[in-house]
C-alpha positions in Angstrom: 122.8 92.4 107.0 120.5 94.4 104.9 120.3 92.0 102.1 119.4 88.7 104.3 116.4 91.0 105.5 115.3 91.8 102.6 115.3 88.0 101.2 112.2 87.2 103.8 110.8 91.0 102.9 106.7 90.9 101.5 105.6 94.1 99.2 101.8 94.2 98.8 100.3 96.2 96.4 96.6 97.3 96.5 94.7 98.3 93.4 91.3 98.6 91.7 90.4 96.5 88.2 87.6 95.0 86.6 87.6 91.1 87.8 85.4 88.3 86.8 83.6 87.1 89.7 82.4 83.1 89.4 80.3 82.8 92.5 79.0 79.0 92.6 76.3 77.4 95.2 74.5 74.3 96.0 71.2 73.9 94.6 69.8 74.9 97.9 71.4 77.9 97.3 73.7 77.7 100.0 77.5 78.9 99.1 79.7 76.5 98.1 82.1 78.5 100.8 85.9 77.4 100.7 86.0 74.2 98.1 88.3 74.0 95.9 88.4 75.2 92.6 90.7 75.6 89.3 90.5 77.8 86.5 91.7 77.0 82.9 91.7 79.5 79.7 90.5 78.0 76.8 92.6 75.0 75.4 94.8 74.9 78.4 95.2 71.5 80.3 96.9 73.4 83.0 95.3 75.7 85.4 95.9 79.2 85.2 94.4 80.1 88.4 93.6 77.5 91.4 92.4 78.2 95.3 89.4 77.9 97.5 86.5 80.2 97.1 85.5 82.4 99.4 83.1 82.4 102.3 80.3 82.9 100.1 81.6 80.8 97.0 83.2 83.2 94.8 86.3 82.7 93.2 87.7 85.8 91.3 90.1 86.3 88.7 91.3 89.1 86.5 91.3 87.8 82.9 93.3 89.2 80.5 92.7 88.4 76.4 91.4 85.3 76.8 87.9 84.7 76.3 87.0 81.6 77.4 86.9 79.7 80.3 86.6 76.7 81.8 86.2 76.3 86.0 85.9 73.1 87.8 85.4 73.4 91.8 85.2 70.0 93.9 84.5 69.6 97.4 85.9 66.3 99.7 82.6 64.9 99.3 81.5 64.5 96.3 79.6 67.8 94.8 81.3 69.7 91.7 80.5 71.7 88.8 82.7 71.9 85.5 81.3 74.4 83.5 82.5 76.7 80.5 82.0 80.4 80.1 83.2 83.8 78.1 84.4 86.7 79.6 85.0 90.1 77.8 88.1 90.3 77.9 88.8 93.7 78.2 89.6 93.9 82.0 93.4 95.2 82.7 94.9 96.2 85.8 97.2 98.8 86.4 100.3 98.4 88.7 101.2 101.1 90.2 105.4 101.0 91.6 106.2 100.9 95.0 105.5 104.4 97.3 109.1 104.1 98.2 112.5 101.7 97.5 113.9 99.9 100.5 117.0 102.0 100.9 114.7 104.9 101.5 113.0 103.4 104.3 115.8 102.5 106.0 117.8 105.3 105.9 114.0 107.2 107.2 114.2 104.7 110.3 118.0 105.4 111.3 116.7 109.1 111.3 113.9 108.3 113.0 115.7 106.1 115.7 119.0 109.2 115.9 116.1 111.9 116.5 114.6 110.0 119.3 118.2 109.5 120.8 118.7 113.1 120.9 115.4 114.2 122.3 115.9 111.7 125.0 119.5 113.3 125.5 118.0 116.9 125.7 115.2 115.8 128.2 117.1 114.2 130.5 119.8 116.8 130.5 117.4 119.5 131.0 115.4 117.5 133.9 118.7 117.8 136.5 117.0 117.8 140.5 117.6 120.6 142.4 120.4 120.9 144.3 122.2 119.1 142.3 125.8 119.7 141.9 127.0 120.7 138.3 130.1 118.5 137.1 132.5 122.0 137.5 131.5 121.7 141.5 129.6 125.1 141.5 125.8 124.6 142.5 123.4 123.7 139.7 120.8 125.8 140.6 122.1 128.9 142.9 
C-alpha cells in the first residue's frame, strides 16, 4: 500500500539562487503577461527551458555555464521578439535534501493517530455520569 502512495507523491523544494530574469513588454510598455516563450543556450536547436511568462512578462531561469542565450517569446497574434543575450554565468543553486524521508513521516502519523486513540479512550472513561453503575455492580460514585 505504501508504495502505490508514494508513486502519485509531490516533494517541493524551496530555495534561494541568483536567476536571470528576462522581463519582455510591448512597446507601449505594457507586459507581455503569459505568452509563450523558449529559451536556448548558445548553439542549441532545442530549448532548454520553455513556458509562459509571468503576469508582468518575465520569464526566469537559473543558468548554469553557459553564457549565451537566445529567447524567442510569441503570442497567438502575431507579436514576438527573438533576441540574443550573455549572462554571467556564475549563478548555482544549492539543493538542500529532504527535512525528512517518507518512512519517517509515516511512522510520525501512526503515532500521531495511536495517541489520539488513547486520549480519546482516557476521556471518555474518565467522563462516566453519575450514578452510573460500575461493570462489578457496586455504585460508580458512592
Amino acid at each position: 500500500m505504501i508504495g502505490s502512495v508514494s508513486a502519485h507523491e509531490v516533494h517541493e523544494e524551496v530555495s534561494r539562487a541568483q536567476a536571470t530574469v528576462v522581463r519582455l513588454t510591448y512597446a507601449d510598455g505594457e507586459p507581455f503577461s503569459f505568452e509563450r516563450y523558449e529559451l536556448f543556450a548558445d548553439g542549441s536547436t532545442q530549448p532548454t527551458l520553455s513556458g509562459s511568462t509571468d503576469g508582468q512578462g518575465r520569464a526566469v531561469f537559473l543558468p548554469d555555464q553557459v553564457k549565451r542565450w537566445r529567447v524567442r517569446a510569441f503570442s497567438a497574434d502575431g507579436h514576438g521578439v527573438d533576441v540574443n543575450f550573455e549572462t554571467s554565468g556564475e549563478a548555482a543553486i544549492s539543493v538542500p535534501g529532504p527535512a525528512t524521508d517518507r518512512t519517517s513521516r509515516v511512522l510520525l502519523g501512526v503515532l500521531v493517530i495511536l495517541a489520539l486513540f488513547c486520549a480519546l479512550q482516557l476521556f471518555v472513561r474518565g467522563r462516566r455520569p453519575r450514578g452510573a453503575v460500575a461493570r462489578d455492580g457496586s455504585d460508580a460514585h458512592p
